[in-house]
ZANU-678343 format. One record per atom (N, C-alpha, C, CB): atom name; x, y, z; residue number from 1; residue in one letter. Coordinates in steps of 0.02 Angstrom, whole numbers, always signed. Glycine has a CB too. Layout:
BEGIN
('CA' (X Y Z) NUM 'a'),
...
This chain:
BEGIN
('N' (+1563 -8551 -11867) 1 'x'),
('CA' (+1541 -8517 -11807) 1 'x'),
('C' (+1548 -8442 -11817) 1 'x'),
('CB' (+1581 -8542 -11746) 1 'x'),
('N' (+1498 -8403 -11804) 2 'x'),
('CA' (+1515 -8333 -11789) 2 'x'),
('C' (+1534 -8324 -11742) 2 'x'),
('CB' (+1478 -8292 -11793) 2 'x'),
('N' (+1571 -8260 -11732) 3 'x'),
('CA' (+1611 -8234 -11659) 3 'x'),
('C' (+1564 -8160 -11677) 3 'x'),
('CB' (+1726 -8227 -11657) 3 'x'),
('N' (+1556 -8112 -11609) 4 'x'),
('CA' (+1534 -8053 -11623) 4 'x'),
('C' (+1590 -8026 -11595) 4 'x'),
('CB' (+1468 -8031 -11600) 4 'x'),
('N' (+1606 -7960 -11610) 5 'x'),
('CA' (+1684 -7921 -11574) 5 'x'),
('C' (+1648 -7820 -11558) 5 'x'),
('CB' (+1784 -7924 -11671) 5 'x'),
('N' (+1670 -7823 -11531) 6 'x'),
('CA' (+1664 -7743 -11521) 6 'x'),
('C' (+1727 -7708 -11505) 6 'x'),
('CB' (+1616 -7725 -11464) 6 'x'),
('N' (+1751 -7677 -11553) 7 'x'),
('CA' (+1825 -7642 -11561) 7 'x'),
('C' (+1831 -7572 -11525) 7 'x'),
('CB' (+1844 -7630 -11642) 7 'x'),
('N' (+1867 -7553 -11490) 8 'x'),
('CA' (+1878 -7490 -11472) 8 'x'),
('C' (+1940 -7469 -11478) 8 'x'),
('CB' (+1859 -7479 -11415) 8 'x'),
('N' (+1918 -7399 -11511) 9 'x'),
('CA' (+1988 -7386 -11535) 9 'x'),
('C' (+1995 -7300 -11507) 9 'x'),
('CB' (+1996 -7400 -11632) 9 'x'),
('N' (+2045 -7302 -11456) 10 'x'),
('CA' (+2047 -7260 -11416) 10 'x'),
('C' (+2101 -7179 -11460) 10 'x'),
('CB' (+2078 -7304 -11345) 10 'x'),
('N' (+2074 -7149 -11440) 11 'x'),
('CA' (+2097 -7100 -11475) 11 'x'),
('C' (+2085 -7093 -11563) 11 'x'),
('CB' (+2164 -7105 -11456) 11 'x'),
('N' (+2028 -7116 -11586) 12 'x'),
('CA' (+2022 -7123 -11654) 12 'x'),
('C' (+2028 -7044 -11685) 12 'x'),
('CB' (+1950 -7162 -11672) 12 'x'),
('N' (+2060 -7027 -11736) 13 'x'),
('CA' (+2067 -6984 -11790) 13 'x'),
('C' (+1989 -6950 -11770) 13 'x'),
('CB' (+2083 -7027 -11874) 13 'x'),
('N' (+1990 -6896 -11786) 14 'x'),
('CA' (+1912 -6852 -11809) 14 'x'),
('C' (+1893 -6866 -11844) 14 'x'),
('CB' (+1900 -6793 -11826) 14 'x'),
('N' (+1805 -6908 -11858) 15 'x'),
('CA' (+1786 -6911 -11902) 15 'x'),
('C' (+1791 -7009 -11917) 15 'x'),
('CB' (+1822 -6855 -11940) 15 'x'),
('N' (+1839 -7014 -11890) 16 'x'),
('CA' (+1847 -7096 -11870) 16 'x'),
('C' (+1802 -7126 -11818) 16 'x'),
('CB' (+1917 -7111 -11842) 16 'x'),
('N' (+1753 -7182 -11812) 17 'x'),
('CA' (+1725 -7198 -11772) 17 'x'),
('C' (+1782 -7243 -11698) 17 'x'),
('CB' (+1671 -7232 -11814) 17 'x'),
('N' (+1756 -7226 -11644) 18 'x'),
('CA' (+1816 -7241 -11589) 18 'x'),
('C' (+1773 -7316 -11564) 18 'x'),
('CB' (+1830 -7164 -11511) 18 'x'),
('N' (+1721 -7343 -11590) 19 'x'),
('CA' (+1706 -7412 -11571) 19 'x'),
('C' (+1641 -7447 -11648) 19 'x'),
('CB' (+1663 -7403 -11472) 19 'x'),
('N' (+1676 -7497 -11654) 20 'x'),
('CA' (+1670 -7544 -11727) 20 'x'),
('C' (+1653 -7608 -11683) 20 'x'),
('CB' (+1755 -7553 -11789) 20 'x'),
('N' (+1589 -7625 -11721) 21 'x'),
('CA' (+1556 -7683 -11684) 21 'x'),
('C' (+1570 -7735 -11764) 21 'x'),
('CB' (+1452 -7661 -11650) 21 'x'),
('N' (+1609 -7785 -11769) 22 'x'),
('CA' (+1623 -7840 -11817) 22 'x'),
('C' (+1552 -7913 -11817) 22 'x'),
('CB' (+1710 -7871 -11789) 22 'x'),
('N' (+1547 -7945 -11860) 23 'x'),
('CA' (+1517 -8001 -11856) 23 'x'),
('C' (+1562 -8061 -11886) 23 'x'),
('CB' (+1452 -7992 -11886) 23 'x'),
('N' (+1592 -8072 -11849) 24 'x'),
('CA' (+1647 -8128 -11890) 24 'x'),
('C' (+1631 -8207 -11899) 24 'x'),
('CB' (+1719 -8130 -11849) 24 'x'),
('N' (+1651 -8210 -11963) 25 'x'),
('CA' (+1654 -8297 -11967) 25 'x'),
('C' (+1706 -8334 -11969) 25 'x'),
('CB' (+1626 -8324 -12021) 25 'x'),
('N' (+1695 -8348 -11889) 26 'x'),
('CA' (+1792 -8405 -11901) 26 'x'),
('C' (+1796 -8432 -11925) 26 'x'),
('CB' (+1833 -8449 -11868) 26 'x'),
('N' (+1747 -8486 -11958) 27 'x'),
('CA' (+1753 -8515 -12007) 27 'x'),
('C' (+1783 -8514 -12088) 27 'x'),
('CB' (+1712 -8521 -12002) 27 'x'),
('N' (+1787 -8457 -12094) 28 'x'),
('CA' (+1803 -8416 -12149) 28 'x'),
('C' (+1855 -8365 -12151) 28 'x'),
('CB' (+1751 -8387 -12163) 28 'x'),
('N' (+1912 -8392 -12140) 29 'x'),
('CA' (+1987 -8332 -12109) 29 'x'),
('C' (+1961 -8302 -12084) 29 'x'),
('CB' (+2036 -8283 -12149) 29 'x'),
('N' (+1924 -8294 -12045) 30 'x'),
('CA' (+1882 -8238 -11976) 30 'x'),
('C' (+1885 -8172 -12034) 30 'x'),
('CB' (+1948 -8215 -11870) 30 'x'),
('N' (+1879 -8171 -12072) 31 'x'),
('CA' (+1806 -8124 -12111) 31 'x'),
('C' (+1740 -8095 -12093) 31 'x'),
('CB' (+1778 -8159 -12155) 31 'x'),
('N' (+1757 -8032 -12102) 32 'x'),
('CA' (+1674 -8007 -12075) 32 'x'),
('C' (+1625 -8031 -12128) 32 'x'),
('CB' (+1660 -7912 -12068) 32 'x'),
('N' (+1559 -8002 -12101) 33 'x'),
('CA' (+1532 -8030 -12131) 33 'x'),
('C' (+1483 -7972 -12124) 33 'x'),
('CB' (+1525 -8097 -12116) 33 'x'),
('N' (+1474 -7924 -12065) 34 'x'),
('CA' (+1444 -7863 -12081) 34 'x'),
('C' (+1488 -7819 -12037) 34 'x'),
('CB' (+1363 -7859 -12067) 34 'x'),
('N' (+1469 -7771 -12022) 35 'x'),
('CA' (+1501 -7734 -11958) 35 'x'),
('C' (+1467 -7665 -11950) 35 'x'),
('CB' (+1585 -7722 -11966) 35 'x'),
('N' (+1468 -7618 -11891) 36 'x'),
('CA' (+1446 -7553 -11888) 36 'x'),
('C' (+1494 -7509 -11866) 36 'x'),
('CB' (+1393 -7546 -11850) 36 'x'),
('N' (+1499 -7460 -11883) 37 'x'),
('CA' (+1539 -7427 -11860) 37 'x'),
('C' (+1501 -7358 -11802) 37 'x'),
('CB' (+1579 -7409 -11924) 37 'x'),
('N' (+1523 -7352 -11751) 38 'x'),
('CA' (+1466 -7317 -11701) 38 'x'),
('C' (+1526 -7248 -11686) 38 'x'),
('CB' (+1435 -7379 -11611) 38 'x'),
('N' (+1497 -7175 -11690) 39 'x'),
('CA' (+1533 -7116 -11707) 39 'x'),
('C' (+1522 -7085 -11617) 39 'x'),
('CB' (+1490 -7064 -11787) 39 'x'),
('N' (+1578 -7039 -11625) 40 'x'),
('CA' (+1589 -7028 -11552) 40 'x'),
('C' (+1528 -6980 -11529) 40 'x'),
('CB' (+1666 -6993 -11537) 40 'x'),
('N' (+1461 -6948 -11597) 41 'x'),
('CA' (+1407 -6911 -11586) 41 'x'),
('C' (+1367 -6970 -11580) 41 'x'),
('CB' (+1387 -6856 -11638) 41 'x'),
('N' (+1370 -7041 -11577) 42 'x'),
('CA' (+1327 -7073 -11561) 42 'x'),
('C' (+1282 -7095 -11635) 42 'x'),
('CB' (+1294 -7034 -11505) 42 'x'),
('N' (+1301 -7083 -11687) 43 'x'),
('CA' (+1280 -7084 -11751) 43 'x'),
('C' (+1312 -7167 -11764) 43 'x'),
('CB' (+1313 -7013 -11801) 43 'x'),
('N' (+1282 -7207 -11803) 44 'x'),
('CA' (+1307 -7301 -11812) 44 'x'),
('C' (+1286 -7289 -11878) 44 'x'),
('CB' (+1259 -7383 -11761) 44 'x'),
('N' (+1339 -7310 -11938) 45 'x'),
('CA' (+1338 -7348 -11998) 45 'x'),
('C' (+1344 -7418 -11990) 45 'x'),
('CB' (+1388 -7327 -12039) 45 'x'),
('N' (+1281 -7437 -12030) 46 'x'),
('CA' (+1293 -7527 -12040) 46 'x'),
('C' (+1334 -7537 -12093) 46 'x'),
('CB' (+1224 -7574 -12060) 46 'x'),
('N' (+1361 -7571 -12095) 47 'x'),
('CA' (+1408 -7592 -12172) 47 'x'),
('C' (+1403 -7689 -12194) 47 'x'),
('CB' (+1518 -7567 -12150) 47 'x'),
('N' (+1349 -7681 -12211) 48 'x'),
('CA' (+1318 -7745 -12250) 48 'x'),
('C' (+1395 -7800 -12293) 48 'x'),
('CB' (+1253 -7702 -12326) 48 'x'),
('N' (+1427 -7752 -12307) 49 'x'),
('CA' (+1477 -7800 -12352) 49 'x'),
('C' (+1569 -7757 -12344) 49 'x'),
('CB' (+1438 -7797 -12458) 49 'x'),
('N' (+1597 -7760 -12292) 50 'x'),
('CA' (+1637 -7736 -12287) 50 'x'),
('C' (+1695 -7739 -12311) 50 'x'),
('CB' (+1636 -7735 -12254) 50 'x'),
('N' (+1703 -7794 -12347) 51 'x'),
('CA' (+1749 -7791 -12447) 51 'x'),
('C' (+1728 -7776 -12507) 51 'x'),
('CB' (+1770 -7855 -12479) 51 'x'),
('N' (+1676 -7735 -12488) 52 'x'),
('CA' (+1628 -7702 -12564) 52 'x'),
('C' (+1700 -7659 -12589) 52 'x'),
('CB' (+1532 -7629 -12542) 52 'x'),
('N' (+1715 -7648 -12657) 53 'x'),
('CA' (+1753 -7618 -12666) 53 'x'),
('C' (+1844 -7609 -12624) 53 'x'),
('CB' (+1710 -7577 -12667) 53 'x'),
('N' (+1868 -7675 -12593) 54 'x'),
('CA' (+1906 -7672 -12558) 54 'x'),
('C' (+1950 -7687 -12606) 54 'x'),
('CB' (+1900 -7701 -12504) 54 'x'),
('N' (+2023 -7691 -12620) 55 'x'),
('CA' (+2077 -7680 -12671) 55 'x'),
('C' (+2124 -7759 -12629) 55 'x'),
('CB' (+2123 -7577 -12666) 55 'x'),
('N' (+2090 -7763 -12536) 56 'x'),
('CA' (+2139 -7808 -12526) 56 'x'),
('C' (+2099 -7836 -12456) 56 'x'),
('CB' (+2221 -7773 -12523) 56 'x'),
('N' (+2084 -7873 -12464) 57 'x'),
('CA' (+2026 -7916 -12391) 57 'x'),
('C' (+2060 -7947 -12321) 57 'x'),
('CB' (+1985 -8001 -12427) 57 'x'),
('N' (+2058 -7926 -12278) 58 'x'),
('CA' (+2106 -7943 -12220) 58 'x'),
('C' (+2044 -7960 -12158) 58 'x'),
('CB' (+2168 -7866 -12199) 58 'x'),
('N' (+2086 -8005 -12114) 59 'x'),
('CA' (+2037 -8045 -12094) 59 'x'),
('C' (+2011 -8016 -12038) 59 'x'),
('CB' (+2056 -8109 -12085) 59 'x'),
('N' (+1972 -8012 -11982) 60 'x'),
('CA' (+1976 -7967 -11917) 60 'x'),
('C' (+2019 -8023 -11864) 60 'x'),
('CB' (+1884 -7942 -11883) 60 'x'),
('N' (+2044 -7963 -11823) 61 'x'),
('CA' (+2108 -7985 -11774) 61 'x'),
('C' (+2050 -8020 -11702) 61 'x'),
('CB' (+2175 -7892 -11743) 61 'x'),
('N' (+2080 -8063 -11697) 62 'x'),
('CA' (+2048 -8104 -11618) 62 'x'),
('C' (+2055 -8066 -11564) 62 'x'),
('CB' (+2087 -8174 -11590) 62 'x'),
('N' (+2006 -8073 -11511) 63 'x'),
('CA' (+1992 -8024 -11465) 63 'x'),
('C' (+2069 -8019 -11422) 63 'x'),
('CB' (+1922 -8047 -11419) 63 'x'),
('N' (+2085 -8096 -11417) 64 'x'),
('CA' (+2168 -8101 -11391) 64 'x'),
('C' (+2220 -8063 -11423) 64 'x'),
('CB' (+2196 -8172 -11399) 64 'x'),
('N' (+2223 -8070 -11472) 65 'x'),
('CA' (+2279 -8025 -11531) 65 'x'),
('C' (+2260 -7939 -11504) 65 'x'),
('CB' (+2248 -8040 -11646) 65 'x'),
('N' (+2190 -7928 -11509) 66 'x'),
('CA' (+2194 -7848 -11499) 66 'x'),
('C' (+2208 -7832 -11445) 66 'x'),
('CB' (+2140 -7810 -11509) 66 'x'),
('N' (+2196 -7871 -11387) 67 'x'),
('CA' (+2192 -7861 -11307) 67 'x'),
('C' (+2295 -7877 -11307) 67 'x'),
('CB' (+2120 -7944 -11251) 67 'x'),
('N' (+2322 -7909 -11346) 68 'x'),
('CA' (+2400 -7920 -11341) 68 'x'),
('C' (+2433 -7859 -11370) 68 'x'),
('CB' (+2425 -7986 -11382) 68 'x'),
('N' (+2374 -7809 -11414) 69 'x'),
('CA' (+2414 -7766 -11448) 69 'x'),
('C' (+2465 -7751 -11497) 69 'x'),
('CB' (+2429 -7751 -11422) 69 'x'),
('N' (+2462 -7820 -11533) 70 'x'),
('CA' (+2478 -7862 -11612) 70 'x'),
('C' (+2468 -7774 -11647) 70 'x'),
('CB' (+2394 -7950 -11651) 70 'x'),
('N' (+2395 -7765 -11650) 71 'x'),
('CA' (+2396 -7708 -11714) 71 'x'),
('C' (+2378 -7655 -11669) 71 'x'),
('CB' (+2338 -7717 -11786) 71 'x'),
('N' (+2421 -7639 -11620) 72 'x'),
('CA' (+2407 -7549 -11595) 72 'x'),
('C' (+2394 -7565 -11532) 72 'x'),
('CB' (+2336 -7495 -11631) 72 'x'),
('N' (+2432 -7505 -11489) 73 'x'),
('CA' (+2403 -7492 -11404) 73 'x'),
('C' (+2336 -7471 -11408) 73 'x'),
('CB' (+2444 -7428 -11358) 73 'x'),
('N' (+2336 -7427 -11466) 74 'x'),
('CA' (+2252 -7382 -11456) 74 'x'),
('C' (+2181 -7434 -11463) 74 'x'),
('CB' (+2239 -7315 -11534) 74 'x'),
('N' (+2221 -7516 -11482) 75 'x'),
('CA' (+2154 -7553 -11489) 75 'x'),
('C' (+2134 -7618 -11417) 75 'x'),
('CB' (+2165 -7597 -11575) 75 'x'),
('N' (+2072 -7601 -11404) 76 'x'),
('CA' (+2037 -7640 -11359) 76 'x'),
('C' (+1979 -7684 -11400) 76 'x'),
('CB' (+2008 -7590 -11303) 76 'x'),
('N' (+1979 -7747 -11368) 77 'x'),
('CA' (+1927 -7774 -11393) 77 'x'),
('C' (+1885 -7834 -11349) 77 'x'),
('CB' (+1951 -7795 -11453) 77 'x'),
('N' (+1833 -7837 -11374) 78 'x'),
('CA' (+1797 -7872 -11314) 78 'x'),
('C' (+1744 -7909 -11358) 78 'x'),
('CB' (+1760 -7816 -11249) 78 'x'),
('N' (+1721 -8007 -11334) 79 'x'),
('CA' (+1660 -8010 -11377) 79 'x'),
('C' (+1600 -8003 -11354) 79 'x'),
('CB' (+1655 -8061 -11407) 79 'x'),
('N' (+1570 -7989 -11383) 80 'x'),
('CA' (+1480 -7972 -11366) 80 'x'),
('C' (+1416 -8037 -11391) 80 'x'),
('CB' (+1455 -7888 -11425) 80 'x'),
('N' (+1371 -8026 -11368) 81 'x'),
('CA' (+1338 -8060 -11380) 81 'x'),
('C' (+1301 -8052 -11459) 81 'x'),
('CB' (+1306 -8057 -11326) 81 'x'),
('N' (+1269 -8102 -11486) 82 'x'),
('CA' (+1234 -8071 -11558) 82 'x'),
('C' (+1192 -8035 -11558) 82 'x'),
('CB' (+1208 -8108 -11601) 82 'x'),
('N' (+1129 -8043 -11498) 83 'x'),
('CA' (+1087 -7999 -11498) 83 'x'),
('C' (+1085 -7935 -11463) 83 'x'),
('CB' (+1047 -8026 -11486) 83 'x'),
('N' (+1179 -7912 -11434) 84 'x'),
('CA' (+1188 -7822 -11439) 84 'x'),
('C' (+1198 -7808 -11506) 84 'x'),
('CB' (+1257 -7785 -11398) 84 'x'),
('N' (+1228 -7863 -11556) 85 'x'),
('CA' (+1244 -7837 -11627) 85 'x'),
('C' (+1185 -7818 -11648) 85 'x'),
('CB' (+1276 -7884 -11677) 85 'x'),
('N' (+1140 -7875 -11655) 86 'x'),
('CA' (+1073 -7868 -11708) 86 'x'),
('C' (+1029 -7801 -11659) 86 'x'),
('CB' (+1013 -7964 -11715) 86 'x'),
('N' (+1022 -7784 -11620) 87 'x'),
('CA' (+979 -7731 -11575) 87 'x'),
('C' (+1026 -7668 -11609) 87 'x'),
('CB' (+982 -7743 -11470) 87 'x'),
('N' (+1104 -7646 -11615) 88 'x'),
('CA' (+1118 -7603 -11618) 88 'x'),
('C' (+1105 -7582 -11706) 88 'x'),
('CB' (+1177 -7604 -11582) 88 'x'),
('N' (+1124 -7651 -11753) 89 'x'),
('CA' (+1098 -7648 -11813) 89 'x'),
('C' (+1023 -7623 -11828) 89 'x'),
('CB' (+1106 -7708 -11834) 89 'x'),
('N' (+985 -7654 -11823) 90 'x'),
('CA' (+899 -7627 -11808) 90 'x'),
('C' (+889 -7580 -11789) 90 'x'),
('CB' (+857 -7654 -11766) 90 'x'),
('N' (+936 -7533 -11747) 91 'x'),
('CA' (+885 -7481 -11693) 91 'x'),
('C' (+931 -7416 -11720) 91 'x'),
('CB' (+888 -7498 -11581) 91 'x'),
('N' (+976 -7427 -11762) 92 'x'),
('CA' (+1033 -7374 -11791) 92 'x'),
('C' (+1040 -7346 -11727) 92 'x'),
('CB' (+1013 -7314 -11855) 92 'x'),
('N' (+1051 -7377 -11674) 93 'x'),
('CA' (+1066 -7320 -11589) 93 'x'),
('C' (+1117 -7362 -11590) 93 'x'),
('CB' (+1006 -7317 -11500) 93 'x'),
('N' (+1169 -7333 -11525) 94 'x'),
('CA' (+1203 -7363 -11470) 94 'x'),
('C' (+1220 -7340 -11402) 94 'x'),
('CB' (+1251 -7376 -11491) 94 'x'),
């Protein structure tokens, strides 16, 4: 099953995007499988393979885990439907 997630991450670093849209497969240690990252100028990188070159693969956290604050106060998360993912992928907007 895929899950879609949209991460917000409040107060992100400069230059850090403050909301990350995931495509996860629970099926698969909830592993992405693509994701975007959307910039606080409104600018979205797709990222087709988000262990390209990774040294160490970690799985994405459940909307419950982020909303419990497991990995950080600064993280919110919420799931979305697939077709805000695939519209925001396609249209490089958000």
């Amino acid at each position: 099953m895929i899950e879609y997630i949209k991460l917000f991450w409040e107060d992100a670093p400069t230059g850090e995007p403050p909301v990350i849209l995931y495509e996860v497969d629970t099926e698969n240690e909830r592993l992405a499988l693509r994701s975007i990252d959307i910039f606080a100028d409104g600018r979205t990188h797709n990222i087709p393979d988000l262990y390209d070159g990774a040294i160490e693969i970690t799985p994405i956290p459940t909307v419950e885990e982020l909303g419990a604050h497991v990995w950080g106060e600064e993280f919110h998360a919420c799931v979305i439907e697939k077709a805000e993912f695939e519209a925001i992928w396609e249209s490089h907007t958000y």
